[in-house]
Every structure is written in C-alpha cells, then in structure tokens.
N, C-alpha and C positions, 0 to 999 in steps of 0.2 A: 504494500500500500504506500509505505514511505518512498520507494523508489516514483510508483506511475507521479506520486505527487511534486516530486522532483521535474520529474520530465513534459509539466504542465506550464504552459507560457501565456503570458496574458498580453494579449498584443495591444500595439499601439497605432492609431490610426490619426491621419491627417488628411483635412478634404482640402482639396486649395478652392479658392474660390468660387470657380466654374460650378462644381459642385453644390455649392448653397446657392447658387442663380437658378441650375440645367432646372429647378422645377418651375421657372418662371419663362421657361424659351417653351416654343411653337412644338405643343404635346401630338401634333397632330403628324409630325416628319415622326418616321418609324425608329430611329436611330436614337434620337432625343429622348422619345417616350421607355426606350429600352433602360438605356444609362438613366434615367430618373428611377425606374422602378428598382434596379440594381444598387441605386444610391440609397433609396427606400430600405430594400431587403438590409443593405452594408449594417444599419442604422438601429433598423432589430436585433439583425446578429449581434452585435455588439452589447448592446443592454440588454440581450439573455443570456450573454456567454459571459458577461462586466468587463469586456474588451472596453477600451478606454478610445474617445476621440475627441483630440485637444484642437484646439483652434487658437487663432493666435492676430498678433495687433495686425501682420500685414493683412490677414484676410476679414478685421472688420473694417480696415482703411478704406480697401478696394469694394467693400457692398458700400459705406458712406457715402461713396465718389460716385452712385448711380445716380443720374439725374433724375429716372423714372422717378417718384416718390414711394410710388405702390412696389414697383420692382423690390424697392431699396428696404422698404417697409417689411416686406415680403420675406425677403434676402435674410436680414437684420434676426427676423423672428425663426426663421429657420434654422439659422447660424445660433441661437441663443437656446434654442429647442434641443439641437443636437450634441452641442461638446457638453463635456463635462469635466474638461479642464481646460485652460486658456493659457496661452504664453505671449510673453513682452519681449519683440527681440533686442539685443543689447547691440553694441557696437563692435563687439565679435562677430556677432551674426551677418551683419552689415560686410564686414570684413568676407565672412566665408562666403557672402551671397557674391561678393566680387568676383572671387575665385570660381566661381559657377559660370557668370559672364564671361568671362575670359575663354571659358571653355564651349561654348556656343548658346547657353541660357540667356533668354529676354533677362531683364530687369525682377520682372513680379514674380516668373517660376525662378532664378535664383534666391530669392526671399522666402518662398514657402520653401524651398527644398533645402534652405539652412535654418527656417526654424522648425521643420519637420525632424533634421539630424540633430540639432540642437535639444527639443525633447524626446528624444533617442526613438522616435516612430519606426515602425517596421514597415509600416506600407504608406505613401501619399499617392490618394487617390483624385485623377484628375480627369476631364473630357478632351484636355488637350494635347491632343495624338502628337502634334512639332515637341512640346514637353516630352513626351514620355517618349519619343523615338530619341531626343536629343540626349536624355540621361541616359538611357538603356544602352546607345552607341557609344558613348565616354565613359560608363562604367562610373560613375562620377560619387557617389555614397554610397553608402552601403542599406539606404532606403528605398526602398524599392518603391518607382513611380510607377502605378499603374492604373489602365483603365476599370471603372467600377464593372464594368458588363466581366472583363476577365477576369477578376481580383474572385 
C-alpha cells in the first residue's frame, strides 16, 4: 500500500489564456467546440482527481486587455471559477520568458510557459498549435505544452 502511494503524483496544470476565452469563440466551427469541451472535461478531471490548476498575473492581464466587456467578463469569471491556485510572476520569470523568445516564443507564450515552469506545472494546456509546435521542436522545458483535445 505504502509503495502504490508513493508512486501516486498529483499533477499540475496550466491553461494559458486561449483556454479561458476558446469558451467565448464561435461554438459552432467543429474544432473550437471540441477543445472547449476537452477544456471542460480537463477541468472535472482535475477536481475529482484534486489535480491542481494554477493561473497566474500574465493570464489575468491578457483577459483584462479584452475590449469585448462581456468577453472579458466572461473570460475573468471562468479564469476565477477554474484555478485554484494563482501565481505572480517575479522578474526571474521575466528573465526566463526572454530566454523562450530568443528561442522562437511570441512574447505572451514565453510568459505562460515561464510561469507554468516557475510553479513546477507538468502540462500547459493551450489552442495554440504555432505555441505548442514551437516548444515541442526546441525541447525548451520540461513542461509539456499541449493541446486540451490530446492532453
């Protein structure tokens, strides 16, 4: 018994942004409607299994910064609904998101994917395929960026 409970890991999950919107894009394209419900299911799994999914400053920055209201509203209430732990990135993090750019990351997926490594997440779950093709080709942390539909 002491062993299997050894060998039991409680993961840590990170949505980047995209993820607290995909429920506010056009449910009616088949692709969108998929990755929402898989962001749905991610969301249960985790609060039945008390898998942990942290959120953090740069992903309530970027739903603020929506003009929609309702979007943003929307966004905001989802993002508040889901995590259950938050993180504030420091100017380390700043620092290691540089290092992401350098290596072919925008701006904003540098930022989630050093504060995803930052609170030691196993998986950052995202809809943006240039993201996740970009870190999966550089090898680039050891957090695994993946789509919600595969994950």
């Amino acid at each position: 018994m002491n062993r299997i409970l050894q060998t039991l890991k409680i993961l840590t999950i990170y949505f980047d942004t995209c993820c607290y919107v995909r429920p506010q894009d056009d449910q009616t394209q088949p692709e969108i409607e998929k990755e929402t419900l898989a962001i749905s299911n991610i969301v249960n799994i985790c609060r039945i299994a008390g898998y942990s999914i942290i959120g953090s400053s740069a992903v309530e920055t970027e739903i603020k910064a929506d003009p929609n209201v309702l979007s943003r509203e929307r966004s905001l209430d989802f993002f508040d609904w889901v995590i259950n732990g938050y993180f504030v990135l420091t100017a380390a993090d700043f620092q290691r998101a540089g290092e992401f750019m350098t290596r072919g990351l925008r701006a904003k997926d540098s930022l989630h994917l050093a504060a995803a490594e930052a609170v030691g997440a196993d998986f950052l779950i995202t809809v943006d395929k240039k993201f996740e093709r970009i870190a999966a080709k550089n090898n680039m942390s050891s957090v695994k960026v993946i789509n919600p539909v595969d994950f």
